[in-house]
C-alpha positions in Angstrom: 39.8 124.0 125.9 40.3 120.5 124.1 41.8 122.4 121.2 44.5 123.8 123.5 45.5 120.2 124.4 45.3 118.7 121.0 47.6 121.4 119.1 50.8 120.3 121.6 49.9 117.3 121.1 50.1 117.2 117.2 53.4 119.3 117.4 54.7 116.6 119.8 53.7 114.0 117.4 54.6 116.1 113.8 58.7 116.2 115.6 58.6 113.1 116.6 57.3 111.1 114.0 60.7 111.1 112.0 62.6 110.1 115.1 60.1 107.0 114.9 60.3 106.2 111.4 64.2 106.2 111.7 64.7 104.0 114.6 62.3 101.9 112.6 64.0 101.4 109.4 67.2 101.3 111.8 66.0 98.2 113.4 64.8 96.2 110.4 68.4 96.8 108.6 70.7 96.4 111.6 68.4 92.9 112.5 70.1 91.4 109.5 73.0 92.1 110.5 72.8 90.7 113.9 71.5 87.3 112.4 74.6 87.2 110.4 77.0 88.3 112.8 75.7 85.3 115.4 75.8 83.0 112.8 79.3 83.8 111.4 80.7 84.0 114.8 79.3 80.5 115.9 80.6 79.4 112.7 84.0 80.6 113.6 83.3 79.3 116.8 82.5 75.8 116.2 85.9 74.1 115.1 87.6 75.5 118.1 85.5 73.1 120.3 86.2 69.8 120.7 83.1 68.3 119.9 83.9 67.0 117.1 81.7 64.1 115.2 79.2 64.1 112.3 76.9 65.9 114.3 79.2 69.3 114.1 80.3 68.9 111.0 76.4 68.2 109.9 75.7 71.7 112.0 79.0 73.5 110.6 77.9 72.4 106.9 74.0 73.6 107.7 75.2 76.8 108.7 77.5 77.3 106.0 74.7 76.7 103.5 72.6 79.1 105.3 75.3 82.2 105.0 74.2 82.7 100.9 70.8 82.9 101.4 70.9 85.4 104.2 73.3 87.3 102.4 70.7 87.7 99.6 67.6 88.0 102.0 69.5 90.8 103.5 70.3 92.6 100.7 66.4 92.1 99.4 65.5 93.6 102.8 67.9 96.7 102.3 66.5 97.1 99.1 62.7 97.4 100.8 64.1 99.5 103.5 65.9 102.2 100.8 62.0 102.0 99.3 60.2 102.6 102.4 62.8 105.3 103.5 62.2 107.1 99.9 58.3 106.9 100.1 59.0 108.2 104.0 60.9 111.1 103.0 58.6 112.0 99.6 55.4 111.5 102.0 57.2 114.0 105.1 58.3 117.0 102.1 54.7 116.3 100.8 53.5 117.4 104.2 55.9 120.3 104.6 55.8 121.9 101.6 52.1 120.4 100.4 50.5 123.9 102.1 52.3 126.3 99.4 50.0 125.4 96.5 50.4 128.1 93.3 47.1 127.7 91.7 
């Protein structure tokens, strides 16, 4: 009886697994992305207000320094992501094809 529940189960799981794993990794790299798009656009944003001063040139020059370094923090997380998606793949053909063995 419990072996009749558990086998849809684990096909449920086995199809949806690589459905998880991508929304995953497409999460982690669009993330990045975000950050960088609110930052540039409040960037762009900020000399059109008329709040001028040292504080907004202070913030304007803080988030200019900041664009470099999240440029290369998101390429270093791309970089992770095109590992863990290689292991991901490797690891799901390794479970596919791992029950042919030619011994």
């Amino acid at each position: 009886m419990v072996g009749m529940l558990l086998v849809p189960i684990e096909i449920l799981a086995y199809c949806f697994k690589p459905i998880s794993v991508f929304c995953r990794l497409f999460s982690n790299m669009m993330s990045g992305h975000a950050i960088l798009k609110v930052i540039v656009g409040a960037l762009a944003a900020m000399p059109l207000t008329n709040c001028g001063g040292f504080y907004a040139s202070l913030t304007v020059s803080f988030f200019t320094s900041m664009i470099v370094p999240l440029f290369v923090l998101e390429f270093m997380v791309g970089i992770i992501q095109a590992y863990v998606f290689v292991v991901i793949i490797c690891l799901f053909i390794k479970d596919t094809m791992g029950h042919y063995n030619r011994h």
